[in-house]
C-alpha positions as CSV (number, residue, x, y, z in Angstrom):
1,X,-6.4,54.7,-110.0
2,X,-5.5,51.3,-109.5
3,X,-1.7,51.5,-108.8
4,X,1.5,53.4,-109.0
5,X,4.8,52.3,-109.2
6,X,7.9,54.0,-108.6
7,X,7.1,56.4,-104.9
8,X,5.0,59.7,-103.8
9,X,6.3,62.3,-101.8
10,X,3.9,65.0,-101.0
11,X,5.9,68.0,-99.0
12,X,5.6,71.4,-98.3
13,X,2.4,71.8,-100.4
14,X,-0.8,74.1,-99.1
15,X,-2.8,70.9,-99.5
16,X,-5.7,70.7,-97.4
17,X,-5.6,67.0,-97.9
18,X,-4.7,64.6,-100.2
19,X,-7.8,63.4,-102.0
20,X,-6.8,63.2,-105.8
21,X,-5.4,59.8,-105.2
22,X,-9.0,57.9,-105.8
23,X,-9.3,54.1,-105.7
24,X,-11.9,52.0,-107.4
25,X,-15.2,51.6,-105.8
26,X,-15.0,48.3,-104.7
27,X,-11.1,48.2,-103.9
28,X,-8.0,50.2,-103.1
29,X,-4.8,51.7,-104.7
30,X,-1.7,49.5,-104.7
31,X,1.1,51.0,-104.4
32,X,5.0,49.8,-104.8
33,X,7.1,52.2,-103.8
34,X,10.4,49.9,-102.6
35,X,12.7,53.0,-104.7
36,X,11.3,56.0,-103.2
37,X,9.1,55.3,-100.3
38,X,5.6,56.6,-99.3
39,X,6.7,60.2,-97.5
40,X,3.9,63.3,-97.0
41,X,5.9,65.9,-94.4
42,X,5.8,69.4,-94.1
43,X,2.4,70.2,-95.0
44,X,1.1,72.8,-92.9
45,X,-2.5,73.2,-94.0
46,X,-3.0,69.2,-94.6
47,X,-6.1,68.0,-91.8
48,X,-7.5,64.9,-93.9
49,X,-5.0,62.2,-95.0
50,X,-7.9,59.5,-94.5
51,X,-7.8,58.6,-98.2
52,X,-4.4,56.7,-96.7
53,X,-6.9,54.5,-95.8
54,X,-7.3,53.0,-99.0
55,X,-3.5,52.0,-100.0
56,X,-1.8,49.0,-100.1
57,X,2.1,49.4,-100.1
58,X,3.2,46.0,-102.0
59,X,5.9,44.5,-100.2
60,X,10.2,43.8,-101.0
61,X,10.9,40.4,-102.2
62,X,11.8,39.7,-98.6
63,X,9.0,41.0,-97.6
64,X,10.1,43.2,-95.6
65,X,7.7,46.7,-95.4
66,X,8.8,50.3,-97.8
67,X,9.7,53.2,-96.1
68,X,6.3,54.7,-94.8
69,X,6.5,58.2,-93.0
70,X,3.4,61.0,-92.1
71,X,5.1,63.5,-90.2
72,X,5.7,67.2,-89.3
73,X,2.1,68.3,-90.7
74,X,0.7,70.6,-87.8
75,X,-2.7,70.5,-88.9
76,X,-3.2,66.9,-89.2
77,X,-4.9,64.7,-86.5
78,X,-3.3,61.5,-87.2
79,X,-4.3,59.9,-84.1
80,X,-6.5,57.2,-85.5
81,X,-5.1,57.2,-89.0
82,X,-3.5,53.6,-88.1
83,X,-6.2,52.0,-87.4
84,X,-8.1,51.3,-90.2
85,X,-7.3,49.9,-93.8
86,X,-3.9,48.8,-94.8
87,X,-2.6,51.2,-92.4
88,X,-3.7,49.0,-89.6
89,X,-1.4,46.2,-90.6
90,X,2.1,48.0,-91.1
91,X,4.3,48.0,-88.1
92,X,7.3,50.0,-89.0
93,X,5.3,53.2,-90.5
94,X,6.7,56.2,-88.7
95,X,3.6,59.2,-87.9
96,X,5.5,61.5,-86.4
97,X,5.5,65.5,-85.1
98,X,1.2,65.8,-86.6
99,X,-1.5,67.3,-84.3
100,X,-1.7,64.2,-83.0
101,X,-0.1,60.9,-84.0
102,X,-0.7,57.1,-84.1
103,X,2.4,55.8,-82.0
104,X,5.7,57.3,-80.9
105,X,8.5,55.9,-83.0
106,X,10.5,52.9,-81.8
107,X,13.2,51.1,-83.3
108,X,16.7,50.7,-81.5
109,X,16.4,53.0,-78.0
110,X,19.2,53.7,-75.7
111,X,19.6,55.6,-72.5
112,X,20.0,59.1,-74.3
113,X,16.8,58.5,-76.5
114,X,14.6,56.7,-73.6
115,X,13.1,59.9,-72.0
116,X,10.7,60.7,-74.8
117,X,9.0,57.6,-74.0
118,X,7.2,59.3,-71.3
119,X,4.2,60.0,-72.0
120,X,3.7,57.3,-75.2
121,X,1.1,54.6,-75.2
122,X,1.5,53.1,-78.1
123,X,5.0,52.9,-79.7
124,X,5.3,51.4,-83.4
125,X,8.7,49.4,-84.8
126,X,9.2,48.1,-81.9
127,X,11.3,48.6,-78.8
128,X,15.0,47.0,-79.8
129,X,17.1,47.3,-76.2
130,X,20.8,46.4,-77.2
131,X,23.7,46.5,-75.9
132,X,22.8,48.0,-72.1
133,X,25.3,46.7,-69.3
134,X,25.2,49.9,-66.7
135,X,22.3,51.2,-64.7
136,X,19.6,52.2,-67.1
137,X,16.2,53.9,-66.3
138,X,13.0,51.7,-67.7
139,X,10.4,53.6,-66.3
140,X,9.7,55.6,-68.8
141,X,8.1,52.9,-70.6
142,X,5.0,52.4,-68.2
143,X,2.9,54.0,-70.3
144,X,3.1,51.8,-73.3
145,X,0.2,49.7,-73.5
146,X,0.4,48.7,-77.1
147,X,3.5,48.2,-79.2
148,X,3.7,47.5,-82.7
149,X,6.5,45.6,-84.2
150,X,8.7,43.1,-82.2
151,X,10.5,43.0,-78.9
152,X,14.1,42.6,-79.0
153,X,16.4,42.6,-76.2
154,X,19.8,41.3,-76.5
155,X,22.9,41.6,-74.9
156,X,22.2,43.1,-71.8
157,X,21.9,42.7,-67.9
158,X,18.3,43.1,-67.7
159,X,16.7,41.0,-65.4
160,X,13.1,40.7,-66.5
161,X,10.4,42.6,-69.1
162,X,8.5,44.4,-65.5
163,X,9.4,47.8,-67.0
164,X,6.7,46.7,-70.0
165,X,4.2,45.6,-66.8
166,X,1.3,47.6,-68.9
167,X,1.6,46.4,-72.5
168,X,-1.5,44.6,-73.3
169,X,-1.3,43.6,-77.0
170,X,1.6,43.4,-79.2
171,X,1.4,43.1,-82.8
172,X,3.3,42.4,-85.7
173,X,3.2,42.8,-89.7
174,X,5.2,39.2,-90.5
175,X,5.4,36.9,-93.1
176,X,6.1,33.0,-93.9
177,X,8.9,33.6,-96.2
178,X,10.6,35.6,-93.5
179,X,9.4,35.7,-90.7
180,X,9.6,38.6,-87.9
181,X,11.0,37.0,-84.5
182,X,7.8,38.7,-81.8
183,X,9.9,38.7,-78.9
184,X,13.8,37.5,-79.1
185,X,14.9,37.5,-75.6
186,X,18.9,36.9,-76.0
187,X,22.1,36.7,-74.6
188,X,21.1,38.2,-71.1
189,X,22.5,36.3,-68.7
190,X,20.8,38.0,-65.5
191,X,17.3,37.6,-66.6
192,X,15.4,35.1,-64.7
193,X,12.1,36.1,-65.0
194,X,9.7,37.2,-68.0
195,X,7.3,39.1,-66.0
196,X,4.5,40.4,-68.7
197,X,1.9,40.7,-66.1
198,X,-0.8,42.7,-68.3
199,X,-0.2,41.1,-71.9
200,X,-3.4,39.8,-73.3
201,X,-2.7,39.6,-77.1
202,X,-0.1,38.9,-79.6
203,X,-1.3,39.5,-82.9
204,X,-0.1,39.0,-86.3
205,X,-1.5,41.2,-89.4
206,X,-1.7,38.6,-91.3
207,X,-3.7,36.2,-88.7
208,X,-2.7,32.4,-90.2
209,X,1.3,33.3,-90.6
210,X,3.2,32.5,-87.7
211,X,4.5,34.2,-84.4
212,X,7.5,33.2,-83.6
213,X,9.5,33.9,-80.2
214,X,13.2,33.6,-79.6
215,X,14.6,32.7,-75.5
216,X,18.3,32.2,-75.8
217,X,21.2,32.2,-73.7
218,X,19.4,33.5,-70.8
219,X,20.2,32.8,-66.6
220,X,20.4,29.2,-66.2
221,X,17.2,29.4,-63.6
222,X,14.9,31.4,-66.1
223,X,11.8,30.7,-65.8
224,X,8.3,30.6,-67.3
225,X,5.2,30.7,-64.5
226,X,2.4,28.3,-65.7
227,X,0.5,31.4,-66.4
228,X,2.8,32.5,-69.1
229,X,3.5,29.7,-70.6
230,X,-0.2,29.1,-70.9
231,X,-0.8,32.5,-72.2
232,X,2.4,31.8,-74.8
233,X,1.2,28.3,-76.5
234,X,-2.3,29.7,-76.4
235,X,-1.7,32.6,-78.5
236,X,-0.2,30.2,-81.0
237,X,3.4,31.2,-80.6
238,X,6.4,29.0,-81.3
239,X,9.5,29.4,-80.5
240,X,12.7,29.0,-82.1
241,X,14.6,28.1,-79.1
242,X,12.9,27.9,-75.2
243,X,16.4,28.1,-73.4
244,X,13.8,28.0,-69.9
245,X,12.1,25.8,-67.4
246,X,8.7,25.9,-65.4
247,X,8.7,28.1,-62.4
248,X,8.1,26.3,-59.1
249,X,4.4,25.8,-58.6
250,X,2.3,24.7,-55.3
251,X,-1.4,25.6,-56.4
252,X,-3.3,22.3,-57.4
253,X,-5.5,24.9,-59.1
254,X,-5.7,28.3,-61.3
255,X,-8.4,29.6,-62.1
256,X,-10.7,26.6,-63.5
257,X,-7.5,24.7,-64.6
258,X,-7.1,22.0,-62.5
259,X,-3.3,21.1,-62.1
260,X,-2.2,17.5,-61.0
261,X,1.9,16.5,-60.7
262,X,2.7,13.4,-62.6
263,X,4.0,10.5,-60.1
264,X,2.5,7.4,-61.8
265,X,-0.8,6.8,-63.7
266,X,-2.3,4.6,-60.7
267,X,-1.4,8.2,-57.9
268,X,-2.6,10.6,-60.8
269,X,-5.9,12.3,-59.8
270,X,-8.9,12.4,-61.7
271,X,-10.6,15.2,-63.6
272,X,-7.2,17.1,-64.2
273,X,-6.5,19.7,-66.7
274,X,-2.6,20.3,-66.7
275,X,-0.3,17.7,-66.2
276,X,3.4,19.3,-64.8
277,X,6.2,16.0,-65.5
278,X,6.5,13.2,-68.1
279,X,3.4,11.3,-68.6
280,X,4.2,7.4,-69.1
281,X,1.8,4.7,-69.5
282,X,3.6,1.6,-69.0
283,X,2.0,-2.4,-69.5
284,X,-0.6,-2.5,-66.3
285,X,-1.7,1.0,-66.5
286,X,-4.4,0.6,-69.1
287,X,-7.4,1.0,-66.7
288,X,-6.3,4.6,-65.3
289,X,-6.3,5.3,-68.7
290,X,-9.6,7.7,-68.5
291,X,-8.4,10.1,-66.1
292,X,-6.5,11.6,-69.2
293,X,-10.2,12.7,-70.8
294,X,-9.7,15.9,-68.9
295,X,-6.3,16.8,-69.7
296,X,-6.1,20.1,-71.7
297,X,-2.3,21.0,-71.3
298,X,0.9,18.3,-71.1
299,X,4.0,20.1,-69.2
300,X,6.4,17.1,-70.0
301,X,6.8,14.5,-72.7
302,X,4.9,11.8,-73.5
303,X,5.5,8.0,-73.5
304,X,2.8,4.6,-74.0
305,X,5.0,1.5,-74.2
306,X,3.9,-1.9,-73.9
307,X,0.2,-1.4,-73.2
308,X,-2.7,-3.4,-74.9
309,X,-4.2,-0.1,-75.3
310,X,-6.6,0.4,-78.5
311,X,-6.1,3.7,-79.1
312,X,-5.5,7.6,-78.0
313,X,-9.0,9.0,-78.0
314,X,-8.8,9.6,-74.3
315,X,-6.6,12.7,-75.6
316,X,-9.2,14.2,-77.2
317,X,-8.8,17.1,-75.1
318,X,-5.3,17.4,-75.4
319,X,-4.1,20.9,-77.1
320,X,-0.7,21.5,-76.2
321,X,2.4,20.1,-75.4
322,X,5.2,21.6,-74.0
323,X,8.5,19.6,-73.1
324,X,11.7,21.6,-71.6
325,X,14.1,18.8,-71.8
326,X,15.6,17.5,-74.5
327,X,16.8,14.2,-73.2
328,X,13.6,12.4,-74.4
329,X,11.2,12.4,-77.2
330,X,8.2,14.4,-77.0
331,X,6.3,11.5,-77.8
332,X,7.4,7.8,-77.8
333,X,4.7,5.2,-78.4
334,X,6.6,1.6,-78.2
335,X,5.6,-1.8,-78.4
336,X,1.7,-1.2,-78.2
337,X,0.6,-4.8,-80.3
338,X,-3.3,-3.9,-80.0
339,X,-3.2,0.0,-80.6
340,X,-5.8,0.6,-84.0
341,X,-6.1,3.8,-83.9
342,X,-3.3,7.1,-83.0
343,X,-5.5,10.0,-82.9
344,X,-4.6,13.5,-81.6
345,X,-7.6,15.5,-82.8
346,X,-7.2,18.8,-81.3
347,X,-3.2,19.6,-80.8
348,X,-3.2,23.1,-81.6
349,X,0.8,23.3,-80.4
350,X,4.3,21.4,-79.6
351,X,7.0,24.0,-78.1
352,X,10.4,22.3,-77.1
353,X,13.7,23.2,-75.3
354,X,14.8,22.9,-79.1
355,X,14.9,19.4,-80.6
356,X,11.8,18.2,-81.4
357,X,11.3,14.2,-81.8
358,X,9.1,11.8,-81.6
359,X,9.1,8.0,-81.8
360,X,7.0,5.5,-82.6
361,X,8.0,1.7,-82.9
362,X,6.9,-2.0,-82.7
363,X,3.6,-0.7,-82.5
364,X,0.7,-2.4,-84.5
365,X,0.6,-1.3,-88.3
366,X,-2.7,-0.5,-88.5
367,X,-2.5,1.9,-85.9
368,X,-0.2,4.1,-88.5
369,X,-3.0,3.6,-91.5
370,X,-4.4,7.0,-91.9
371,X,-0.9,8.6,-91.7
372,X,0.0,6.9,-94.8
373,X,3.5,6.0,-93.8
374,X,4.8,9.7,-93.6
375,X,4.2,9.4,-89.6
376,X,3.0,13.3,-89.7
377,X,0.6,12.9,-86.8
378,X,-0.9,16.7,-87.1
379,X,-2.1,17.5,-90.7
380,X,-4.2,20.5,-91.7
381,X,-3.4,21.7,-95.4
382,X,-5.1,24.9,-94.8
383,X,-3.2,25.8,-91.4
384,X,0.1,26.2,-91.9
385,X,0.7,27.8,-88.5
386,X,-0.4,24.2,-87.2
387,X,2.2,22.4,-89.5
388,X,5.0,24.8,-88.1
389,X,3.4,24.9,-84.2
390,X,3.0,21.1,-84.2
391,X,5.8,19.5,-86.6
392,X,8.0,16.9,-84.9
393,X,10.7,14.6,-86.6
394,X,10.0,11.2,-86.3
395,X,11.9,8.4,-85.7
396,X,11.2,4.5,-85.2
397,X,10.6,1.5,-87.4
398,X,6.9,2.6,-87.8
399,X,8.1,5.6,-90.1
400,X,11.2,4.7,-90.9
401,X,14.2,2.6,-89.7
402,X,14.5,1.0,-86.6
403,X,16.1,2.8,-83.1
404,X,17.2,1.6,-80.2
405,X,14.8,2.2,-77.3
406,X,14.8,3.6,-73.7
407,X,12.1,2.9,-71.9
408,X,10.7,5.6,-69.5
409,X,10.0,4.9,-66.1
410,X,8.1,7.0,-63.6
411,X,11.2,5.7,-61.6
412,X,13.7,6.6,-63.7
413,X,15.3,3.4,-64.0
414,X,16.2,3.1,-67.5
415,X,16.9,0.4,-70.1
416,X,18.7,-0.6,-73.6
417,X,20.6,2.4,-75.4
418,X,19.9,5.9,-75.6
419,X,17.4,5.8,-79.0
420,X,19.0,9.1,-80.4
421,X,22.4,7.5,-81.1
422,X,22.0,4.3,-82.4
423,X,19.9,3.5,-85.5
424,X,19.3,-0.3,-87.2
425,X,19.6,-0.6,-91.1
């Protein structure tokens, strides 16, 4: 069998498994089942469901998953059933009351439902805390190291994500069309801190869609150490809004990252990896240029204005940029006559406070060649995460009509209008 359409329920048979469904040899069985669901319960001689291996349960026009449930079978050891196939990718199927299961259920969990979290290592559907203003006990989520589905907290006085201090990998079944948010951190105005000391993966089933992330509304003074952040933009996670700031940060290194504080090009130090402030190369500055070759990671906009510079290929390095206040453009390249070439080979990702501009004017035409007037400095046709992780809108007479400028200082001292709210015809 190739496919069925309409739904299966399999329940309170004597089954011993469930075998008659047979794919093809070199496939597996589709099944849409948006009507009726996918349900086998109450079986109490079922102990092989691995055929469940081969389905594929077609997807809603939203694309949101079917109802998907394995549960209350005594016999069956459904411990590892979620790992393989199909079965692996899902993140809202319920296996639940078996010999064994997959996950413990999540979904929306309050303080009466918390306690049966206990003794869980791996929850699926999420955990969705809303709502929570009094004293509520966390702990019994120390367990979890893996949860399935996203992680939604809104609306409540929690402080920080400690109580999740042993989750190591998160993943999450989600689409382009609509896209799950990963982690929506909202409306909770006493968190300051994130505090995800042991994650080490955030996955997405379908591994070139995006991962998005959501932190809104939060304590003014949340913040994001460098070690999160870095963990974050390197996972390939963008966020929808980034309502934070950069935690306070002495080291001058991590690990092997090497981490300089912008003052001016002429003070920065050679051979660093992370930049932490606004990078601006101003006229004069051209022959510090080469300390950038190192520099992996950009905490702070960007800014070359006025410089007989040739082009950016000193940046070849550069990966990811991550600006937290919206005042300025991201990037603003002005006024550079002799620049050929503007080459960012290897930005893998752009995350913002929320607006997300960039501006380039007055600079030589032939600098903008290969970009073919549409100004889109990051182009892959096969990544679409890249498109979404990198895209900017641009502004300036190279791409478009003509903006007043203000030029950045390593000062401060400022000049002409603000760019964003004037524009020439």
């Amino acid at each position: 069998m190739e496919c069925l359409v309409g739904g299966v329920l399999i329940e309170n048979t004597s089954f011993t498994n469930i075998s008659f469904f047979t794919k093809p040899a070199d496939g597996y069985i589709s099944f849409d089942v948006e009507l009726y669901g996918f349900i086998v319960r109450n079986n109490p001689e079922l102990t092989d469901a691995n055929m469940l291996w081969s389905v594929r349960l077609e997807e809603y026009d939203d694309q949101s998953e079917p109802e998907f449930r394995i549960e209350n079978n005594p016999k069956l050891d459904a411990k590892r059933l979620c790992d393989y196939g199909y079965l692996s990718w899902y993140s809202e199927v319920i296996v639940h009351k078996n010999l064994r299961d997959c996950a413990c259920p999540g979904g929306i969990i309050n303080a009466s439902t918390i306690k049966q979290y206990e003794n869980c290592e791996s929850i699926f559907n999420g955990i969705k805390l809303y709502n929570i203003t009094g004293p509520i006990d966390l702990s019994p989520f120390y367990n979890v190291k893996f949860i399935r589905g996203p992680i939604d907290i809104q609306n409540t006085n929690l402080k920080n994500l400690s109580f999740l201090a042993n989750v190591g990998d998160q993943k999450v079944n989600s689409n382009n069309e609509n896209p799950i948010v990963f982690i929506n951190l909202k409306n909770n105005p006493e968190m300051t801190r994130l505090r995800f000391p042991v994650l080490m993966e955030i996955q997405n089933s379908r591994s070139q869609n995006r991962k998005l992330a959501n932190f809104e509304n939060l304590h003014p003074d949340f913040c994001l150490t460098v070690e999160e952040m870095a963990f974050l933009i390197e996972s390939y996670v963008t966020f929808i809004n980034l309502h934070a700031r950069i935690c306070p940060e002495t080291r001058t290194k991590i690990q092997d990252v090497v981490l300089c504080r912008f003052e001016t090009m002429s003070k920065l130090p050679e051979g660093c990896n992370l930049i932490m402030g606004d990078l601006i190369i101003n006229s004069g500055d051209e022959g510090y240029f080469p300390k950038l070759e190192s520099v992996r990671y950009l905490f702070g906009s960007l800014s070359i204005q006025n410089t007989s510079l040739e082009d950016t290929y000193k940046f070849e390095n550069l990966r990811y940029i991550v600006q937290l206040d919206d005042t300025y453009p991201v990037i603003q390249m002005v006024g550079n006559k002799k620049m050929k070439d503007i080459y960012f080979s290897d930005i893998k990702s752009i995350q913002t406070r929320q607006k997300r501009i960039a501006v380039f004017q007055d600079n030589n035409k032939k600098a903008m060649r290969f970009l073919e007037g549409s100004c889109e400095l990051f182009q892959d046709e096969y990544d679409y995460g890249l498109k979404y992780r990198a895209s900017l809108t641009y502004l300036g007479g190279n791409c478009g009509k003509k903006v007043h400028i203000e030029y950045r200082y390593p000062s401060g001292s400022k000049r002409s209008c603000l760019w964003s709210l004037f524009l020439f015809p």
